[in-house]
TORKEVO-655295 format. One line per 4 residues: for each residue x, y, z of C-alpha. Coordinates in steps of 0.5 Angstrom, whole numbers, plus 2048, in hexadecimal, padded with zeros to 3 digits. Example, Ala and Ser with C-alpha at 12.3 -4.5 7.8 and 13.67 -1.06 7.14 Angstrom:
819,7F7,810; 81B,7FE,80E $
end
This chain:
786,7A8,7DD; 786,7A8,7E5; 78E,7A5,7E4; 78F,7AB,7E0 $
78C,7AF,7E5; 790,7AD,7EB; 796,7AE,7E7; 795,7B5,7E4 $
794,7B6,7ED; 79B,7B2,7EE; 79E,7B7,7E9; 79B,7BE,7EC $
79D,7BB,7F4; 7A4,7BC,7F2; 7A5,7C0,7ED; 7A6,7C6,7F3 $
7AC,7C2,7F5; 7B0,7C2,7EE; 7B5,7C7,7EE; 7B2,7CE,7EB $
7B8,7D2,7E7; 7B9,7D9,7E7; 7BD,7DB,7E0; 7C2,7E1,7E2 $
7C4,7E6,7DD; 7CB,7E8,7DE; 7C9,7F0,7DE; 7C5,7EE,7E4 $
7C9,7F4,7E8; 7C9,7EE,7F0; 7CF,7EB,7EB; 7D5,7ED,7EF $
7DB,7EE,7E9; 7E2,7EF,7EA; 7E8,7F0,7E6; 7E8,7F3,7DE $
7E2,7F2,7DB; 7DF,7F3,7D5; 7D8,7F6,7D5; 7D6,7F8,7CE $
7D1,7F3,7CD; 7CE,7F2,7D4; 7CB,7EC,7D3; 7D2,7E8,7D2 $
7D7,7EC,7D5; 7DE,7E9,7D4; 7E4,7E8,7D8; 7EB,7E5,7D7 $
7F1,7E7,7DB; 7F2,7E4,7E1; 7EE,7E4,7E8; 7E8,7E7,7E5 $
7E3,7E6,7E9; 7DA,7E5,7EA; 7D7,7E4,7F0; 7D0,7E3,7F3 $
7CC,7E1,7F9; 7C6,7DE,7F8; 7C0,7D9,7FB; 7C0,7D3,7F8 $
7C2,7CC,7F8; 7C7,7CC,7F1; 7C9,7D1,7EC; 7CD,7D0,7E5 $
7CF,7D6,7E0; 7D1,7D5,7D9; 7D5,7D7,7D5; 7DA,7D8,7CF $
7E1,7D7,7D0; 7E6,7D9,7C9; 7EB,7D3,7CA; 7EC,7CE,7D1 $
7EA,7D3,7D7; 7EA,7D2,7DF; 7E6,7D4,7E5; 7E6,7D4,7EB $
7E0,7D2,7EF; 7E0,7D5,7F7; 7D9,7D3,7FA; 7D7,7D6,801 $
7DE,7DA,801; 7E1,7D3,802; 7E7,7D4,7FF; 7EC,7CE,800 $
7F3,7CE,7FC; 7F2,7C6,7FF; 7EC,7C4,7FB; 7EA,7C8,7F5 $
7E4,7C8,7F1; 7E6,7CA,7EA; 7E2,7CA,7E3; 7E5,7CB,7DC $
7E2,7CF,7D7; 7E2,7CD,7D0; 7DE,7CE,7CA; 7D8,7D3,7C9 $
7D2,7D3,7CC; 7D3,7CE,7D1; 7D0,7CC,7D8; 7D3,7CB,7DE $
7D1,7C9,7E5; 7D4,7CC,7EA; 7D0,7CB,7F1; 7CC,7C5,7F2 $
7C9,7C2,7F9; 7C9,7C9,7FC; 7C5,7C9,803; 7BE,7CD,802 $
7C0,7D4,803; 7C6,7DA,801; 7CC,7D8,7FE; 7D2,7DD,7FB $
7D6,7DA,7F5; 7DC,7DD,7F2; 7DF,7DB,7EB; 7E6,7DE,7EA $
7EA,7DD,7E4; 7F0,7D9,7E5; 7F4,7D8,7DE; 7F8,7DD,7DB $
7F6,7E3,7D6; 7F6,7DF,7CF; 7EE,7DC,7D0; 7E8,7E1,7D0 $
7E2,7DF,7D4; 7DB,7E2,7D3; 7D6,7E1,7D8; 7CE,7DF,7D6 $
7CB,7DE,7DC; 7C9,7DB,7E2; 7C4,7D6,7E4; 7C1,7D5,7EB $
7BE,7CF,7ED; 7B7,7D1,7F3; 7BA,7D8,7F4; 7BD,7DE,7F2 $
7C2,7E3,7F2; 7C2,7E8,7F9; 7C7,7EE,7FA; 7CF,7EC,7FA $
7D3,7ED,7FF; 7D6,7F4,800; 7DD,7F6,7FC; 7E4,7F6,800 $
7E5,7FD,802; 7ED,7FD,7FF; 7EE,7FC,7F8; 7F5,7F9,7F5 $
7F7,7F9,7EE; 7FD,7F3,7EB; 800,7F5,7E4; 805,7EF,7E4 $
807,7E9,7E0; 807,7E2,7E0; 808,7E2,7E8; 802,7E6,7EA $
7FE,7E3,7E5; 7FF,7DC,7E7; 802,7D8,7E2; 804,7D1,7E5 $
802,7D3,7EC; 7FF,7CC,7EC; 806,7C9,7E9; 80D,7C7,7ED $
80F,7C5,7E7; 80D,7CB,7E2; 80C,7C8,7DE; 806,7CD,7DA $
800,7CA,7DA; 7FA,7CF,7DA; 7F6,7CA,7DF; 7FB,7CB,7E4 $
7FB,7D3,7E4; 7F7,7D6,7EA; 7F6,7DE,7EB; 7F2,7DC,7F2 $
7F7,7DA,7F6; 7FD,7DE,7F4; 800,7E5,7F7; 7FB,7EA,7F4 $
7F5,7E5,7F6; 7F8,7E3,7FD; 7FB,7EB,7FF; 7F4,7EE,7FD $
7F0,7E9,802; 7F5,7EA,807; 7F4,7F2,806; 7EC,7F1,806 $
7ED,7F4,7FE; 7EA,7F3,7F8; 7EF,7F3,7F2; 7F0,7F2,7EB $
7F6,7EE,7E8; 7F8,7F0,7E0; 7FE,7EC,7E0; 800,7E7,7DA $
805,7E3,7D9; 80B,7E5,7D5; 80A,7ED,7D6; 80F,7F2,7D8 $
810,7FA,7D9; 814,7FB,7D3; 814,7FB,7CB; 818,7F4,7CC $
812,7F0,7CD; 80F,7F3,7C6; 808,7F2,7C5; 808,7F0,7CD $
809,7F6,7D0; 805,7F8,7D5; 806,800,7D4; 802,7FF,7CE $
7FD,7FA,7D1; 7FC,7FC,7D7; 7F5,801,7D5; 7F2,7FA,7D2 $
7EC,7F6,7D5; 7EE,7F0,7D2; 7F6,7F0,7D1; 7F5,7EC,7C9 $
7F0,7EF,7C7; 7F2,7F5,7C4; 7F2,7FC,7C4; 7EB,7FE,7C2 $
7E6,801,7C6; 7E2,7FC,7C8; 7E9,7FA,7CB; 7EB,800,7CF $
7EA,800,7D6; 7E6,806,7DA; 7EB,807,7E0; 7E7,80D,7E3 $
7E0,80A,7E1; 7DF,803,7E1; 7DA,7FD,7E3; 7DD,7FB,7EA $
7DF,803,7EB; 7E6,800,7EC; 7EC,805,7EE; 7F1,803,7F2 $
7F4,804,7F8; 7FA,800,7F7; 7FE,7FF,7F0; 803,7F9,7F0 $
807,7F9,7EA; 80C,7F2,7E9; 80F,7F3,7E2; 815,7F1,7E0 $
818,7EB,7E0; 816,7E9,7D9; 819,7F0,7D7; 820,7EE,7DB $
81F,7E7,7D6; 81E,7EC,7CF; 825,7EF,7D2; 822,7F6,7D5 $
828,7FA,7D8; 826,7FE,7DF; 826,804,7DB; 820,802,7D7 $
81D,7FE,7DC; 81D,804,7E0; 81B,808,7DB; 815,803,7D9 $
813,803,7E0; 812,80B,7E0; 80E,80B,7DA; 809,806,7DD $
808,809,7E5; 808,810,7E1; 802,80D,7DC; 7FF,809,7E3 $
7FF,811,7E6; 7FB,814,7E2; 7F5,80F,7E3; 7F7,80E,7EB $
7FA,815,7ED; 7F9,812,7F4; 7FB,80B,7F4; 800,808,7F8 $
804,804,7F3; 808,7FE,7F6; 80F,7FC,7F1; 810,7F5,7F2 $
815,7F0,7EF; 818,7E9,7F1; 81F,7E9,7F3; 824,7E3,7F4 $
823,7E1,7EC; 829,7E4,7E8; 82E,7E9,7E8; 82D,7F0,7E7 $
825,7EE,7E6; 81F,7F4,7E7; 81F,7F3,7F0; 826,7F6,7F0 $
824,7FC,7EE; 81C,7FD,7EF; 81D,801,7F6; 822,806,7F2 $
81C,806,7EC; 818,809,7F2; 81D,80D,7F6; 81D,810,7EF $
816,811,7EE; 815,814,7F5; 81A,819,7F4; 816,81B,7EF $
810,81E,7F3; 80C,816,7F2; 80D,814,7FA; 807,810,7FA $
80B,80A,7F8; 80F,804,7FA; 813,7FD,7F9; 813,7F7,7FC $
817,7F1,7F9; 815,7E9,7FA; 81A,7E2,7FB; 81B,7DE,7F4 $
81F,7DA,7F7; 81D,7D3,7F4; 820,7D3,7ED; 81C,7D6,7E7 $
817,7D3,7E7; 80F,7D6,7E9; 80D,7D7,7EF; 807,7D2,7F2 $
803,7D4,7F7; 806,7D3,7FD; 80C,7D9,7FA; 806,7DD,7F8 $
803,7DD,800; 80B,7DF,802; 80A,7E4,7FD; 804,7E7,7FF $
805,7E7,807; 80B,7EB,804; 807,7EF,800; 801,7F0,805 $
806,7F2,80B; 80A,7F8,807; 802,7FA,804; 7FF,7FA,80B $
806,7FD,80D; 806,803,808; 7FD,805,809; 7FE,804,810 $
7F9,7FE,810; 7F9,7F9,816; 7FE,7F3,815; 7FB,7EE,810 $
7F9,7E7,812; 800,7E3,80E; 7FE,7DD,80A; 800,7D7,80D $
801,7D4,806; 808,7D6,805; 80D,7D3,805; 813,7D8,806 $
817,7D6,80C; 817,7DA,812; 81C,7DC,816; 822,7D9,812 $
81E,7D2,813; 81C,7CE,80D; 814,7CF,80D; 80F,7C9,80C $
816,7C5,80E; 811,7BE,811; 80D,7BF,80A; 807,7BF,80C $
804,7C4,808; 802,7C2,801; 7FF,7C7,7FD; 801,7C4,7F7 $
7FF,7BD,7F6; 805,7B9,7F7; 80A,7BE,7FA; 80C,7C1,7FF $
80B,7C8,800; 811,7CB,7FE; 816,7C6,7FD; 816,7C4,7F5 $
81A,7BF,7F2; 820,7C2,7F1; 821,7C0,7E9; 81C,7BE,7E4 $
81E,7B7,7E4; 81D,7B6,7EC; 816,7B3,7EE; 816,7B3,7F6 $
80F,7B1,7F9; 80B,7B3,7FF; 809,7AD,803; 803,7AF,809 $
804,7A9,80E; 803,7AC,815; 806,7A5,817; 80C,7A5,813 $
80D,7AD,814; 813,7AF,819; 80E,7B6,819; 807,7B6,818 $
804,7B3,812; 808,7B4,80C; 80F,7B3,80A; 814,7B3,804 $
816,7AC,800; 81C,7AE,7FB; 81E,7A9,7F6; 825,7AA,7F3 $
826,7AE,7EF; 820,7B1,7F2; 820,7B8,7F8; 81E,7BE,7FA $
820,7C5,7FB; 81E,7CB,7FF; 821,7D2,7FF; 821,7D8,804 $
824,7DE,805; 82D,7DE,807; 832,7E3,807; 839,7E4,808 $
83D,7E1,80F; 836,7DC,810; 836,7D6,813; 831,7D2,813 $
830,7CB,817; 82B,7C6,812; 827,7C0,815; 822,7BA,812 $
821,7B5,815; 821,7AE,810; 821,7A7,80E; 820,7A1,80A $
821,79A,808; 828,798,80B; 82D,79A,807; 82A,79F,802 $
82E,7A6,802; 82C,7AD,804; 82F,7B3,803; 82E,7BA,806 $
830,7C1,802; 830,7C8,802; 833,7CC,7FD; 834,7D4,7FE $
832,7D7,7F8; 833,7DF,7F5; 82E,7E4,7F2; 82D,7E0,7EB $
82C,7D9,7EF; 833,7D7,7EE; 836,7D2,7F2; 83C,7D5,7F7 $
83E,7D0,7FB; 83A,7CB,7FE; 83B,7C4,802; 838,7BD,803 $
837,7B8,808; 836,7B0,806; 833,7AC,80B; 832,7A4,80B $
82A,7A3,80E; 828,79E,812; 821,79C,812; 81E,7A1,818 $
81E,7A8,818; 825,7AC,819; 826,7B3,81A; 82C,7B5,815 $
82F,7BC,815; 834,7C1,812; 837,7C8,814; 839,7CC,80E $
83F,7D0,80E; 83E,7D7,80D; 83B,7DA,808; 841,7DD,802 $
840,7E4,7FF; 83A,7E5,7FA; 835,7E0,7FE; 82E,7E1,7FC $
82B,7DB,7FF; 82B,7D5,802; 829,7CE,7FE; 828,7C8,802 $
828,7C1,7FF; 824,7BA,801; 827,7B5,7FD; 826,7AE,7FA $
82D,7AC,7F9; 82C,7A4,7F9; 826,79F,7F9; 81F,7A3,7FD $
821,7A8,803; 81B,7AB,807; 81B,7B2,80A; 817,7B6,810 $
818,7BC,814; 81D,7C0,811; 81F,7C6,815; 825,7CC,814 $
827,7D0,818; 82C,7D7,818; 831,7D6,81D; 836,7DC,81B $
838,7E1,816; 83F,7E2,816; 83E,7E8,814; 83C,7EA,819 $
841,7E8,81D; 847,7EB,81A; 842,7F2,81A; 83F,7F2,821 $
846,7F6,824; 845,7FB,81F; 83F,7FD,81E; 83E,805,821 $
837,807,824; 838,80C,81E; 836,806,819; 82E,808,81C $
82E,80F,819; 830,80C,813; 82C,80F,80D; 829,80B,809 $
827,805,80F; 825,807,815; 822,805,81C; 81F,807,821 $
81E,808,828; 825,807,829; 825,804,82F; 81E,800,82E $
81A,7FC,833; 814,7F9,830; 814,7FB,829; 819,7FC,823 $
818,801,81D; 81C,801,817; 81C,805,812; 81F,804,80B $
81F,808,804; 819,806,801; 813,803,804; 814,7FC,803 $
813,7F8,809; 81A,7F7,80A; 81E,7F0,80C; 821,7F0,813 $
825,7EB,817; 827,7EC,81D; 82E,7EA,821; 831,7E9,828 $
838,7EB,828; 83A,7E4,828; 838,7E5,821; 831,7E0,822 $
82B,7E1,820; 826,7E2,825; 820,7E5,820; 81E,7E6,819 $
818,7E9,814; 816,7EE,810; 813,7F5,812; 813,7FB,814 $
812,7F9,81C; 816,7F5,81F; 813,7F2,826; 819,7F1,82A $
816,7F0,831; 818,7E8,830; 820,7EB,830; 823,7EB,836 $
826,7F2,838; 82C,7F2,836; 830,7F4,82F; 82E,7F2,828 $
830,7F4,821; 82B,7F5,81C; 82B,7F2,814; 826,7F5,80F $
827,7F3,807; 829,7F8,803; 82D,7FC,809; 835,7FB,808 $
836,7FA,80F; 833,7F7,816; 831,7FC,81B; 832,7FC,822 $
82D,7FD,828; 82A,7FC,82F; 825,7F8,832; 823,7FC,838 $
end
């Protein structure tokens, strides 16, 4: 007896340091929600497109949450705002009824959770609850000020965002890190992301056609009632200050002309007004793709709507320069500093921090040219293999490196590519620095390429390596007529060649050369592109037709670059005082001023 006794002591002694949990219902009004959901039943709400999101802060040492999942789900773990695109907790969701641990081990005190959505349209997620272990919910943190709603496809939506290859594979989607999500944060806003892949604008896409589904909560889930979404009266009391609509590739792929495009885009922005009067709507489409494709023509689209009377609207238009596959995360993050820019620029907001994920090249320089970012498990950020066949591997050696920590090993047939902006009449000067086993052979190219990514002309150097690093280079020739963009190539040609620190520089445009006599001050007063002050000491303003943030390079009258990028304010307190030319994409000729 006196055993018994002293055990039933032990057990009372420790029972307060078992864990004591708290079951949360998901009607508890402290869960932060975010993105369409439905709330009929408000102890499962259901949720399904993309980005969708539940949020809490709580005390407490774990949390789990379960949940139902129709057909194989993903989500997004973000503990304590730590969200690291190197190293991300992600759990999938399958079956019904189902729990998951979310958090454990947490230090005694208040954390936040985020759960988001990273997979497409095509599975339905319901909510059941929420389980905290020595704790309990506290007040979430404030809402963003500034709201932001994605119509899209396939590319907001984040399909393959995670996949080099493209290969279509649901666990390598990820809304989180794409443009929508990493513009909203720039801009301190809250956003909701209704994009699916293979949507359009026209009747084309058939039954995937956002005119007729954009009023919907969950894009495949019918028109009845239950379905529709509330835009003046919902849950989160969400009404946008910025729409951005990108549609339309798959409409140009169903065979859509311009007329119908166009028509197909005035439907949609006129249906969008009549929930969001006061919104700014932003078109936004990728060129560098294909002839004649939707970017072409989406600032006339805009032009067309302005003189309409429905000024509070613009355009702005993104690099897809890399072949046709999606964009992986790091092109979303070029996106996005573009996006950002032209929005803060548009609300008079204060510049946005840019994303150092991108891998856009600036300053006609490749970007990530020593490979040392690596989003993406095993590849460099913005080099991809340049065909299916081709497997180069990222190799993190400091001591073998030429330049940090990692280089590219390239076994033939094996290479990369990496694709920036080119116009007529540029000349571009290309480095890398390479080596390998005595006897293997390496090849440099570039290829100049037209609108729909087809091969002008290009131009190549082979090189024997030797065993230690040797830098190897080329000078293109000038650019032909019709260029687009420029498509540097690292290649294997025979046996293991090891690449590091590729570097390209814009060395003239010969373009410029021939123009730089000729060009009359009057250029400055032309109508549609202009510049001011003229002359300018500190600060250079342009303006174009639109309000997209325009891209600009700008010239001595030797025709070298001196300066490069996008916006509408132009620091020129580097350049010395002197004369210069300005090029702005989308104007037909340079325009001439003066650095006082």
């Amino acid at each position: 007896m006196k055993k018994i006794q002293i055990l039933i002591c032990l057990l009372l002694g420790f029972m307060p340091l078992l864990a004591q949990t708290t079951n949360i219902s998901p009607d508890n009004p402290l869960i932060q929600y975010a993105g369409r959901m439905d709330f009929s039943k408000p102890g499962a709400p259901t949720f399904s497109i993309p980005s969708s999101s539940i949020l809490v802060k709580f005390n407490g040492t774990a949390l789990s949450a379960r949940f139902t999942s129709s057909g194989t789900s993903y989500l997004y773990v973000i503990v304590d705002g730590q969200a690291d695109p190197f190293n991300r907790q992600i759990i999938e969701l399958s079956g019904r009824n189902v729990n998951y641990s979310i958090a454990e081990n947490l230090s005694a005190g208040e954390h936040t959770v985020q759960l988001v959505k990273l997979n497409e349209y095509d599975t339905q997620i319901t909510f059941l609850g929420l389980e905290i272990a020595d704790g309990n919910l506290l007040e979430p943190p404030a809402r963003a000020p500034l709201k932001i709603e994605f119509y899209g496809d396939s590319n907001p939506s984040g399909w393959s965002a995670w996949d080099v290859r493209d290969e279509g594979h649901a666990n390598l989607s990820g809304s989180y890190f794409t443009y929508p999500g990493l513009t909203a944060r720039m801009l301190n806003a809250e956003y909701s992301n209704f994009s699916a892949g293979g949507h359009g604008v026209t009747d084309l896409t058939r039954k995937l056609d956002m005119k007729d589904l954009y009023n919907r909560i969950h894009i495949a889930g019918g028109a009845k009632a239950s379905n529709i979404w509330d835009f003046q009266n919902n849950y989160w009391q969400f009404t946008p200050d910025v729409v951005v609509i990108n549609l339309g590739a798959n409409d140009y792929y169903a065979g859509a002309s311009k007329e119908l495009m166009m028509s197909s885009w005035n439907q949609f922005v006129s249906a969008l007004r009549t929930h969001y009067p006061d919104a700014h709507i932003v078109m936004a489409n990728s060129y560098g793709w294909a002839f004649n494709e939707p970017a072409d023509y989406v600032d006339e689209f805009v032009q067309s709507r302005m003189a309409g009377g429905d000024t509070n609207i613009s355009f702005v238009k993104f690099p897809w320069l890399w072949s046709d596959y999606h964009a992986v995360i790091n092109e979303h993050a070029g996106f996005a500093n573009i996006l950002a820019t032209h929005i803060a620029d548009v609300l008079d907001l204060p510049p946005p921090t840019l994303s150092t994920l991108s891998s856009f090249g600036q300053n006609s320089d490749v970007g990530n040219g020593s490979f040392e970012s690596s989003v993406v498990t095993g590849y460099a950020d913005g080099w991809r293999p340049f065909a299916s066949w081709s497997y180069p591997e990222l190799i993190t050696d400091a001591a073998g490196a030429y330049d940090g920590e990692r280089y590219l090993s390239c076994t033939n047939p094996s290479g990369v590519m990496h694709a920036n902006d080119a116009q007529p009449g540029d000349v571009f000067e290309i480095k890398v620095w390479m080596k390998a086993t005595a006897g293997s052979v390496g090849r440099l190219k570039y290829e100049f390429r037209g609108q729909g990514q087809n091969i002008i002309s290009l131009d190549q150097v082979d090189v024997t390596a030797a065993g230690s690093w040797e830098q190897i280079s080329i000078t293109t020739h000038p650019a032909p007529a019709d260029t687009w963009q420029i498509n540097v190539i690292l290649e294997g040609v025979d046996g293991t060649i090891y690449f590091d620190k590729a570097e390209m520089q814009k060395v003239a445009n010969t373009t410029m050369l021939k123009v730089s006599t000729s060009v009359s001050n009057s250029l400055s007063k032309e109508e549609t592109y202009s510049i001011y002050p003229n002359p300018a000491t500190s600060v250079l303003t342009i303006k174009t037709p639109g309000t997209m943030a325009p891209q600009y390079s700008i010239y001595n009258t030797n025709g070298l670059i001196c300066q490069s990028g996008f916006g509408n304010k132009v620091n020129i307190e580097k350049l010395a005082k002197g004369l210069y030319f300005i090029t702005i994409k989308g104007a037909s000729h340079p325009i001439k001023f003066v650095k006082q």
